[in-house]
N, C-alpha and C positions, 0 to 999 in steps of 0.2 A: 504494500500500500504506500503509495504516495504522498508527499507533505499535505496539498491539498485534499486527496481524499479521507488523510488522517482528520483534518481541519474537518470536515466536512462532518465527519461521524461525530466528532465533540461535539459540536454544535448541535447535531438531531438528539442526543443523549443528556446534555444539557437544559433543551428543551422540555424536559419531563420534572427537570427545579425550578427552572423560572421562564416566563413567556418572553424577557428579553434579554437575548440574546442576538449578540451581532459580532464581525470577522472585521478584528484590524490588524492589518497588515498579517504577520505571522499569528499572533494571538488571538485568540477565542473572549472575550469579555462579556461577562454578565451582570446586570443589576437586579440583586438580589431582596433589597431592602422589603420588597413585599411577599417575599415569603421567608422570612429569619423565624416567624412567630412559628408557620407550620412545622420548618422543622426543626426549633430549638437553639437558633441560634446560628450564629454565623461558620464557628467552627465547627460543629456537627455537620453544619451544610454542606462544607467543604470538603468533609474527609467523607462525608456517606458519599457524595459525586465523583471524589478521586476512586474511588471504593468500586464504584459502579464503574468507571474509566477502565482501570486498571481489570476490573473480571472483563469488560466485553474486550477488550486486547489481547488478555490471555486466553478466554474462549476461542476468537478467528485464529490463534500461534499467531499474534503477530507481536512485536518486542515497540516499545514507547516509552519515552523518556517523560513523567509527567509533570510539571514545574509550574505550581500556581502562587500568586500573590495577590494582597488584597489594600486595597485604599480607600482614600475620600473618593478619590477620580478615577477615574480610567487609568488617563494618561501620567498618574500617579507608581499607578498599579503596573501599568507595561514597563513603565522604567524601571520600577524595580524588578521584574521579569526579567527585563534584559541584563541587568546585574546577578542575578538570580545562574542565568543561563552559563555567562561567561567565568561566574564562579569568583563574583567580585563584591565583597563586602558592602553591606548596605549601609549608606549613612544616617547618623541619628537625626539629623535634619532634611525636609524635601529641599531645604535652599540648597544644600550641599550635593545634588545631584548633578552626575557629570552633565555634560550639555550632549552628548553624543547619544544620552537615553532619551531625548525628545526629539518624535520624527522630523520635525517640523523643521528642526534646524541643522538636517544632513546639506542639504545644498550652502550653505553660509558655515562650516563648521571653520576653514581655513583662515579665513578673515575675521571668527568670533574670536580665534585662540590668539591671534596675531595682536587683538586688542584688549586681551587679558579675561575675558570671557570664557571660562570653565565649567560653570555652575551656575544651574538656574538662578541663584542668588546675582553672580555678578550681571547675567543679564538682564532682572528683574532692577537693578539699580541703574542702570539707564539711563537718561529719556527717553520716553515713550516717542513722542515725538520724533526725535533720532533714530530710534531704529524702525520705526514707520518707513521712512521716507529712506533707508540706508536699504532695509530689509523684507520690509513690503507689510502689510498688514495681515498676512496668514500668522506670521510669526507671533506676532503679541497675541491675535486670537488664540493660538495654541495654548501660549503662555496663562491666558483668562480662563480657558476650558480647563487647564491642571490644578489653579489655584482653588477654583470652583467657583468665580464669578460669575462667568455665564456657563450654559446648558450645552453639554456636549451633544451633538447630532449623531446620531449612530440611525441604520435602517435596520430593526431587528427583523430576526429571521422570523420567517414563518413556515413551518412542516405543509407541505403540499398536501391535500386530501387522497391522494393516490399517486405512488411510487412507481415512478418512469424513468430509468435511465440507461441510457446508451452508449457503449464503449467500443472504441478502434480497436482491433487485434492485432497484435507485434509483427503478424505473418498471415498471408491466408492458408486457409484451414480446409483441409481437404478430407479429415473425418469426424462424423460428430461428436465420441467421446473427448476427440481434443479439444473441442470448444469448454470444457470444464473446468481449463485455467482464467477463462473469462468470466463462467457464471460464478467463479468463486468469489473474486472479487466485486461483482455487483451484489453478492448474498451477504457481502460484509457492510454493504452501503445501506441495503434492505434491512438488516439487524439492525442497525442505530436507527434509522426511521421507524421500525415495530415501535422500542424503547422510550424514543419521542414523545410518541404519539399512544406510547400504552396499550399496544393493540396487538394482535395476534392474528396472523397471516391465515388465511381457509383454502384459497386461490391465487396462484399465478403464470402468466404467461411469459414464454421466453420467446424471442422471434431473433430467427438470426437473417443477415441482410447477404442476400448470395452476388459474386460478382456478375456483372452484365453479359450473359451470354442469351442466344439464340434460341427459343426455344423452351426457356428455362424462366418460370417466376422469380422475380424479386428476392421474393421471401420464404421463409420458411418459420412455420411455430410449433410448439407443443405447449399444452398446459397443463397443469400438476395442481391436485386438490390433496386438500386433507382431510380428515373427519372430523377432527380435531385441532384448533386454534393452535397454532406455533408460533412462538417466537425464538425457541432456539433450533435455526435453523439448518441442523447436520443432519435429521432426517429429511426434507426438504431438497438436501443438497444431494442422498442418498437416492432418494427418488426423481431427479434430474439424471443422474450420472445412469441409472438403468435406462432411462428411457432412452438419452441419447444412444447408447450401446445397439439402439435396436432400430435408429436412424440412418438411413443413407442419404447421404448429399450426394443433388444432382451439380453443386458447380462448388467450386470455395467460395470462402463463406471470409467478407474482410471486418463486420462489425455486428454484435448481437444487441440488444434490448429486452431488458427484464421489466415488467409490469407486473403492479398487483392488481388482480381479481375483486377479491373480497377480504375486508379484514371485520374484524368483530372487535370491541373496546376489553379488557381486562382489567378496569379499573378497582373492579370489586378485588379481584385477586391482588393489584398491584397493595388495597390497603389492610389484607389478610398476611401478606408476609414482604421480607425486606429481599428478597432471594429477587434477585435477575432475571432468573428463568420460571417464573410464576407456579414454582412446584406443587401447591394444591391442586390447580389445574389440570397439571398431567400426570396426576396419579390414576395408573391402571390403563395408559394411553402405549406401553409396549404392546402388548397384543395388537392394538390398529394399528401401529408404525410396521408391524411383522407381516401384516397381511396387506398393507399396503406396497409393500417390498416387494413380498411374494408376487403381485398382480403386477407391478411396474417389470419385474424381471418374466415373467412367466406368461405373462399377457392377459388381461380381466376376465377372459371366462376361462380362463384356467383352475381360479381363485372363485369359491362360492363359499359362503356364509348363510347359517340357518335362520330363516324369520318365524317368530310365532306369528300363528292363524288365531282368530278367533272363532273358532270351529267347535263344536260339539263333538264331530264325530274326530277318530283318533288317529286316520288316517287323514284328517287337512288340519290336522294341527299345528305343522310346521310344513315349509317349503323353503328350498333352496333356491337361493340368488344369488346374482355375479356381484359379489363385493365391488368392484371398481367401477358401478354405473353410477352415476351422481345420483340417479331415483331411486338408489338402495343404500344410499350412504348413513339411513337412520337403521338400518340394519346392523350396519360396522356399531356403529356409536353404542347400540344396546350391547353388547360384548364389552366395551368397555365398562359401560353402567351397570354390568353384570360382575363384572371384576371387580368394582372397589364397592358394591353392594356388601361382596362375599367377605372379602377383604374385611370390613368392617363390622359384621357379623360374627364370622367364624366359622366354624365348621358345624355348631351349635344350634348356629343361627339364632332370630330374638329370642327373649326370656319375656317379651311382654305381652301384648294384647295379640299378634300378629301370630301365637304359637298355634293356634287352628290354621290358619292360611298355610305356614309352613308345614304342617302335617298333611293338608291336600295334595300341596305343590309337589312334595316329597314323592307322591307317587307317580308324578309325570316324568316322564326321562330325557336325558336331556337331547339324544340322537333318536330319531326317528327313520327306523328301515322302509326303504319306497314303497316294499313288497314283504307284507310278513313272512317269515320264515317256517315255514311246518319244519318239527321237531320230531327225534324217533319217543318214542315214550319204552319204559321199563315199568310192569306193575303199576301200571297205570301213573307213572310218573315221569314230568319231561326228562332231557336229555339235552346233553350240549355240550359238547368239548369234556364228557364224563358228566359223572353223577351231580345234582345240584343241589342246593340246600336254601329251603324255603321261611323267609326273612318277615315278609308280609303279604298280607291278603288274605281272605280275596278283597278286588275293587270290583262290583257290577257294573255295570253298561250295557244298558239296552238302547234298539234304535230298528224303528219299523222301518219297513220298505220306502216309506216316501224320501224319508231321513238319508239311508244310506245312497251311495252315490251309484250309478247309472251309466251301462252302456250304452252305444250308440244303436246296439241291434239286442241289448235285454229288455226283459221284460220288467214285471215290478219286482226286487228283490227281498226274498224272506228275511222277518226279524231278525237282527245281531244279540245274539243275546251270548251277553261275555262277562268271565271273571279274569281279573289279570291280580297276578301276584308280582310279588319283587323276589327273583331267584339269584344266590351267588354262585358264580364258579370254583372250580379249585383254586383260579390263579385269582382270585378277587373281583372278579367282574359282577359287576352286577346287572341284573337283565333283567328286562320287563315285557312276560309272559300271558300269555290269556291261553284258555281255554274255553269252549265252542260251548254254553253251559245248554241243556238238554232241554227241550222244549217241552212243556207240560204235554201230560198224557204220552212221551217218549218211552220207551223199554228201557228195564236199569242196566240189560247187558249189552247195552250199545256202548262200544271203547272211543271216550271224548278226544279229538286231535288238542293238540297243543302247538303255538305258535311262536315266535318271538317277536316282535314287532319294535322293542327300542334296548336303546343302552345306556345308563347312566356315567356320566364324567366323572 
C-alpha cells in the first residue's frame, strides 16, 4: 500500500470518531472536541483510534509507522508531527518552533534564516506590515490560523454512500487468478470504508476492464454475496480468488473496479463490543463461510442445503436447495441461527417453558431420506447395519388419502397410518423408523414392514 492509499484508509477509519476529518498535506487531522465526552476524553480517544489503526494494518500484513500529536490548532499539531517524525525534541514553547514546521513558509525559508528568522517567535515579532508586503499575505494568514485567531479552512471528508474504486495494473493480465494482487489491494481500501461507515458488506461486484480488441467486450464482472454481513474481509477475499480460478479471459485485462452491492449498518454490534471485527455478529457464521466456499469452488448446484417445509405430512417436510441462489440465501442463514441456537442451549437444550416444544422437536430428525428405506426385520424387529436398540416411541401419524401426496396416473391413496420410533445403531447413529401400523379389523399375523425415513445429527 501506498502513502496515499495509507492516507486514504486513516481517514475512512477515523471517520467512525469524528465526522471531521480532513488530509493536509502528508497528515491526516481531526477535530475532535465534539466527541471527547462520548469517548472519555481526549487520550482515551487517541489510543482507542491508534488501537483500531494499528489492528486494521496488522489484519491487511501491512507494517505502519503510526505518529500522532495533538494541539490548540492544527497547524500547531502538524509541526509538532513533523518534529515528532524527524525525531527532534519538542519545544516547551509554540514560539520556539522551528520555522521549517510551518508549511507556509517552505518557499521564503532562505531569506527568513538570512534575517535571523528561526522560530515562529522571531517571525511573529515583525511587522506585520513588513512581511505582508516582503512575503505576501498567505504567510501571516498561516501564522493567524496557528495562533488561533482566525478559523482554519479545512474540507472535511465525507465517506461516499457506496464504494467504487478503480485501479491500473502494473502489467496486463492474461489470467484471472492473477488479477488477485489487484482485488487485494482494493479489499484493503473496502475495509476502512466498512469501519467508516460501520457497516458490513452483503454484496459486491468486481469488473475488470479488458484491452481493446475485436470482437471482444469491454468488460468483464462477477459478483460475490454473503449470507452474512462482513466486515472482515479474508473470507470475501476467499471467495473472489475461487471464482476467478474458474474464469477465463477472452483478452488482458489493464484495470479492475470493485463496487459495493449492498451493505447493512452494525451499529448495534459496533456499541455491544470494542472488537474491530464485530465478533457477536459472527458467531456461528463458519459453517456459511464453509458452504459458501464449497459453492464458489465447486459450482452452486453442486452445494444444496436443507429447508424446513411447513408440511404435515413427513415426507414434504424438508426439501433440498442450491445454497448459492440468492432466493435461498435464508436457507444458508437458518444453519447458522441453528448453530448459535444450539451453541447456547447445549446439548440439554432449555430448562424453561420451551421443554415441551423440545421434547416434540426431539422427534423430528434432522436428515430426511427422499425415499424411505424398507428394512429386513428379525422377530419382528427392524434391522440396519445389525441389530438396533429402541430409544423412543412410538410417535403416531395418520393421514387419509386426500392428505397424502399423488400421482400423476394414481388413484386416491389408502390411509398412512404410522408409528415411528427413535432406533440406535451399534456405531451410535440414530435413526428414525416407522412402521406401517395395521388397519383396524386387519389379521394379527400379518408381518408389519419397517422403514427408515430420516437420520438424526
Amino acid at each position: 500500500m501506498d502513502e496515499a492509499a495509507a492516507q486514504q484508509a486513516i481517514c475512512a477509519i477515523s471517520l467512525g470518531f469524528t465526522p471531521r476529518v480532513a488530509v493536509c498535506g502528508s497528515a491526516v487531522v481531526m477535530e475532535v472536541s465534539g466527541s471527547l465526552r462520548l469517548f472519555g476524553g481526549l487520550l482515551k480517544l487517541a489510543a482507542l483510534l491508534e488501537a483500531h489503526l494499528q489492528a486494521f494494518f496488522k489484519q491487511n500484513s501491512l507494517v505502519a509507522q503510526i505518529i500522532r500529536a495533538q494541539a490548540a490548532t492544527s497547524l500547531i499539531a502538524i509541526g509538532r508531527l513533523n518534529l515528532l517524525r524527524s525525531r527532534q525534541k519538542l519545544p516547551a514553547h509554540v514560539a520556539d518552533m522551528p520555522m521549517r514546521t510551518l508549511a507556509a513558509t517552505y518557499p521564503h525559508l532562505a531569506v527568513l534564516e538570512r534575517t535571523g528568522c528561526r522560530t515562529w517567535g522571531d517571525l511573529l515579532s515583525l511587522p506585520r506590515d513588513g512581511v505582508a508586503r516582503r512575503f505576501g499575505a498567505p504567510l501571516l494568514a498561516a501564522l493567524d490560523q496557528a495562533r488561533g485567531a482566525v478559523p482554519e479552512p479545512y474540507v472535511w471528508r465525507v465517506l461516499p454512500d457506496r464504494f467504487e474504486q478503480k485501479i491500473e495494473l502494473d502489467a496486463l493480465v492474461i489470467h484471472a487468478g492473477a488479477l488477485m494482487a489487484g482485488v487485494t489491494a482494493l479489499l484493503v481500501q473496502l475495509h476502512a470504508w466498512l469501519l467508516g461507515r460501520q457497516s458490513g458488506l452483503c454484496a459486491l461486484k468486481l469488473v475488470w476492464h479488458l484491452d481493446k480488441r475485436r470482437d471482444v467486450p469491454p468488460t468483464g464482472e462477477l459478483t460475490v454475496r454473503t449470507a452474512q454481513p462482513a466486515q472482515d474481509l479474508q473470507h470475501v477475499a476467499k471467495l473472489i480468488a475461487e471464482r476467478l480460478n474458474q474464469v477465463s479471459l477472452s483478452a488482458p485485462v489493464h484495470s479492475i473496479t470493485l463496487l459495493s452491492l449492498e451493505t447493512v449498518s452494525l451499529l448495534d454490534a459496533a456499541a455491544a463490543t470494542a472488537s474491530l471485527l464485530m465478533e457477536p455478529r459472527q458467531q456461528g457464521a463458519s459453517a456459511v463461510q464453509f458452504i459458501e466456499r464449497l459453492s464458489a469452488r465447486l459450482g452452486a448446484a453442486s452445494v444444496q442445503v436443507w429447508q424446513p417445509c411447513a408440511d404435515h405430512r413427513p415426507e414434504g417436510m424438508q426439501r433440498w436447495v442450491v445454497a448459492g441462489e440468492d432466493s435461498n440465501r435464508f436457507a444458508t442463514k437458518s444453519i447458522a441461527a441453528r448453530t448459535r441456537i444450539h451453541s447456547a442451549k447445549g446439548i440439554k437444550g432449555s430448562q424453561s417453558d420451551t421443554k415441551t416444544d423440545a421434547i416434540t422437536d426431539a422427534l423430528f430428525p434432522t436428515w430426511l431420506l427422499r425415499k424411505p428405506l424398507k428394512l429386513a426385520t428379525q422377530a419382528g424387529a427392524p434391522l440396519h447395519q445389525g441389530a438396533l436398540v429402541k430409544l423412543a416411541g412410538p410417535q403416531r401419524l395418520e393421514a387419509t388419502g386426500w392428505l397424502m401426496s399423488k400421482g400423476a396416473d394414481q388413484a386416491d391413496i389408502a390411509p398412512a397410518l404410522r408409528d415411528y420410533f427413535i432406533y440406535r445403531t451399534r456405531q451410535g447413529v440414530l435413526l428414525w423408523i416407522y412402521c406401517e401400523r395395521l388397519a383396524p379389523g386387519a389379521r394379527d399375523d400379518v408381518q408389519r414392514e419397517w422403514y427408515l425415513q430420516g437420520v438424526f445429527a
